[in-house]
C-alpha positions as CSV (number, residue, x, y, z in Angstrom):
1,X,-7.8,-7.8,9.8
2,X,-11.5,-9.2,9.7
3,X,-13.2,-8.9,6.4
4,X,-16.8,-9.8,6.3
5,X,-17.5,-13.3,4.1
6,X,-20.9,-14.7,3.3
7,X,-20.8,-17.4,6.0
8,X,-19.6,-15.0,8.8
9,X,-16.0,-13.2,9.0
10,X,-12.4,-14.5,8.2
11,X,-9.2,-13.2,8.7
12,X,-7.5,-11.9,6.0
13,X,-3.3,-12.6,6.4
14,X,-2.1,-9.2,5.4
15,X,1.9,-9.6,6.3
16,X,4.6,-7.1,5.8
17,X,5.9,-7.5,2.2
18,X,7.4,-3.8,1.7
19,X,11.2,-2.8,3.1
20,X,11.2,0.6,5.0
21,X,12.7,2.3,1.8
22,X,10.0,0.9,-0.5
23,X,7.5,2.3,1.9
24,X,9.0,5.5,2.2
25,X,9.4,5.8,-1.4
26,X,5.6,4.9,-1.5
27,X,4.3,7.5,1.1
28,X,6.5,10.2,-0.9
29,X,5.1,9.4,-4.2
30,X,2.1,8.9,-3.2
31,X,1.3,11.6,-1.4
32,X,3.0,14.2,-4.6
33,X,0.5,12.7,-6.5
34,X,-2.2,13.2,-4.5
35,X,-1.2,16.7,-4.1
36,X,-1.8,17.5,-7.7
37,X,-5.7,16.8,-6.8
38,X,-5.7,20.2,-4.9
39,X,-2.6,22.2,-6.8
40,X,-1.9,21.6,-10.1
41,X,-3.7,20.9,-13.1
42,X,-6.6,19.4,-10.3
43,X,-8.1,16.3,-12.3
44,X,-9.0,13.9,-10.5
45,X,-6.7,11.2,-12.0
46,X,-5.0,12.4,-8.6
47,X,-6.5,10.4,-6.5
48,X,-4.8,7.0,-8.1
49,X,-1.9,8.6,-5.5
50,X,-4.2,7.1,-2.6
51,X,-3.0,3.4,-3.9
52,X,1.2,3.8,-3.1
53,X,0.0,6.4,-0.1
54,X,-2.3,3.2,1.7
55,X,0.0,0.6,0.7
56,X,3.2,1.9,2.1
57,X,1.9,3.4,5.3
58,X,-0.2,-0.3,6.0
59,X,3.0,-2.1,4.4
60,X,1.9,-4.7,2.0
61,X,1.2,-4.4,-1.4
62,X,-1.4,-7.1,-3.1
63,X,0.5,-7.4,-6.4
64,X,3.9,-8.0,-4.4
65,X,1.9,-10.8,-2.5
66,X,0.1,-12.5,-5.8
67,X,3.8,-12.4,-7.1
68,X,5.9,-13.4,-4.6
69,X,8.1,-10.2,-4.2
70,X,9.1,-9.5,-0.8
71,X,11.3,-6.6,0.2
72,X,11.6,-7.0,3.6
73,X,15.2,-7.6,5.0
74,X,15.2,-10.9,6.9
75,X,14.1,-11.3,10.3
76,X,16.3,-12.4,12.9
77,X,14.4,-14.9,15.4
């Protein structure tokens, strides 16, 4: 992915640090918390379900990457 930079653009490294179930589990949650933005009580504290909804349907999570957590199973060469 190319983000924009003051002396031109750079790639960001975005790699897969979320196992399929942790990005399932993500897009689930997610998504029932987004729901309660349109049924429900409707506040708009709702849309903080956007955050697990991106992050497991893209599959990488910043906070996993600025701690080192990796879910992925291994991958075979």
């Amino acid at each position: 992915m190319l983000i924009p930079t003051r002396l031109g653009w750079e790639v960001l490294n975005m790699k897969t640090n979320e196992g399929t179930i942790d990005r399932v589990l993500r897009v689930l949650v997610g998504a029932g918390i987004l729901s309660l933005a349109f049924i429900g009580p409707q506040t708009s504290w709702a849309y903080f379900g956007l955050v697990p909804l991106l992050t497991g349907l893209v599959g990488f999570c910043p906070l996993y990457a600025m701690f080192g957590i990796n879910t992925c199973g291994v991958r075979k060469a």
